[in-house]
C-alpha positions as CSV (number, residue, x, y, z in Angstrom):
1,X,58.0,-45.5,198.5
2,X,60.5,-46.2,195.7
3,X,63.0,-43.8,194.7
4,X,64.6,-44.0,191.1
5,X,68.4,-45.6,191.4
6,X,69.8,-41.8,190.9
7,X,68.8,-40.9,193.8
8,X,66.5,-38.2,193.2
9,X,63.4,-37.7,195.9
10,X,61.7,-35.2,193.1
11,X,61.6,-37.9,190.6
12,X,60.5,-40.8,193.1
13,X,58.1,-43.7,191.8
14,X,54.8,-44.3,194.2
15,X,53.5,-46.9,194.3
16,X,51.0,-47.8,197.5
17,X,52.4,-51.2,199.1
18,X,49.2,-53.9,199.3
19,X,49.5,-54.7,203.2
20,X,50.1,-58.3,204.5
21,X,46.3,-58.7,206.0
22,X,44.9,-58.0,202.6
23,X,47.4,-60.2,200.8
24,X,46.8,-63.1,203.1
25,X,43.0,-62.8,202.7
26,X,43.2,-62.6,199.5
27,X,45.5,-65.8,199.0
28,X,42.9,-67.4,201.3
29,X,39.7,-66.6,199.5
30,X,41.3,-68.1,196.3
31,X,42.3,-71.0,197.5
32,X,39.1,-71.2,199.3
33,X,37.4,-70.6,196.0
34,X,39.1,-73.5,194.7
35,X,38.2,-75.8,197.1
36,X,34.8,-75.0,196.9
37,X,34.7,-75.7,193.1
38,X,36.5,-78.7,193.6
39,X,33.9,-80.0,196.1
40,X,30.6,-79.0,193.9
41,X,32.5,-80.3,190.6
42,X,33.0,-83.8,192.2
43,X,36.7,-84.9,192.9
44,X,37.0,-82.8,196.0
45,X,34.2,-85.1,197.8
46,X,36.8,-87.8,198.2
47,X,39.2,-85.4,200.0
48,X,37.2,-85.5,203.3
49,X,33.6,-87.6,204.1
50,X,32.5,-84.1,205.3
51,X,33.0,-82.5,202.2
52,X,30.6,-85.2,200.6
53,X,27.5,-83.8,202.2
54,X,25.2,-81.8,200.1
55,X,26.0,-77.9,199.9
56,X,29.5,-78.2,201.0
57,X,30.8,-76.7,198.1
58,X,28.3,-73.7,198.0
59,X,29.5,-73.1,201.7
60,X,33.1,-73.0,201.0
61,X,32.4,-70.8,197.6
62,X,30.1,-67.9,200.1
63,X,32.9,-68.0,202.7
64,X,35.1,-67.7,200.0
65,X,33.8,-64.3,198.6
66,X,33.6,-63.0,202.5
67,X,37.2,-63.7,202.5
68,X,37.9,-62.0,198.9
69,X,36.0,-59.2,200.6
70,X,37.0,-58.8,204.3
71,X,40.9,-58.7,201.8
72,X,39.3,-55.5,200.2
73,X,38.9,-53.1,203.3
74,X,42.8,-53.2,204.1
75,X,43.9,-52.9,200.0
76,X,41.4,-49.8,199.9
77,X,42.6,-48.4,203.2
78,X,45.9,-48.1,202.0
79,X,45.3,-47.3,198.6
80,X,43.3,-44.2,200.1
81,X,46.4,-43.3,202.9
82,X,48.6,-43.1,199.7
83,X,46.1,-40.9,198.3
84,X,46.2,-38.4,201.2
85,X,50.1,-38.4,201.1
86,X,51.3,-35.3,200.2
87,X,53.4,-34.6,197.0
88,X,57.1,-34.8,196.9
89,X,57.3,-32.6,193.8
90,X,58.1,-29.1,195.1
């Protein structure tokens, strides 16, 4: 939690911290992503020979999206933690 530079707890900022496991998921899905339209756009087949086979693309765009969404379980957990906190504010 962040607390305003006068050091006031009853006028403290809150703002629920994203956690690591969503943040690297998240990083990975998009880069995944990336890949993936790389490869079914063209360029990307002469990365690898295995990314020249047919579908390769549309196999790193699904895992991809089960990446962006394994990232949202953790971001919602915590968002939801926050949300139980109770108030400072007395």
């Amino acid at each position: 939690m962040a607390v305003d530079h006068e050091g006031n707890p009853a006028r403290s900022v809150h703002r629920p911290a994203v956690p690591v496991a969503g943040r690297i998921l998240l990083t990975l899905g998009i880069t995944t992503l990336v890949a993936g339209v790389a490869v079914m756009a063209g360029p990307g087949r002469q990365w690898h020979p295995l990314l020249a086979a047919s579908r390769a693309g549309l196999a790193l765009i699904v895992s991809a999206v089960a990446l962006i969404g394994s990232a949202a379980f953790p971001i919602v957990l915590a968002r939801l933690a926050a949300e139980d906190r109770p108030d400072i504010r007395q």
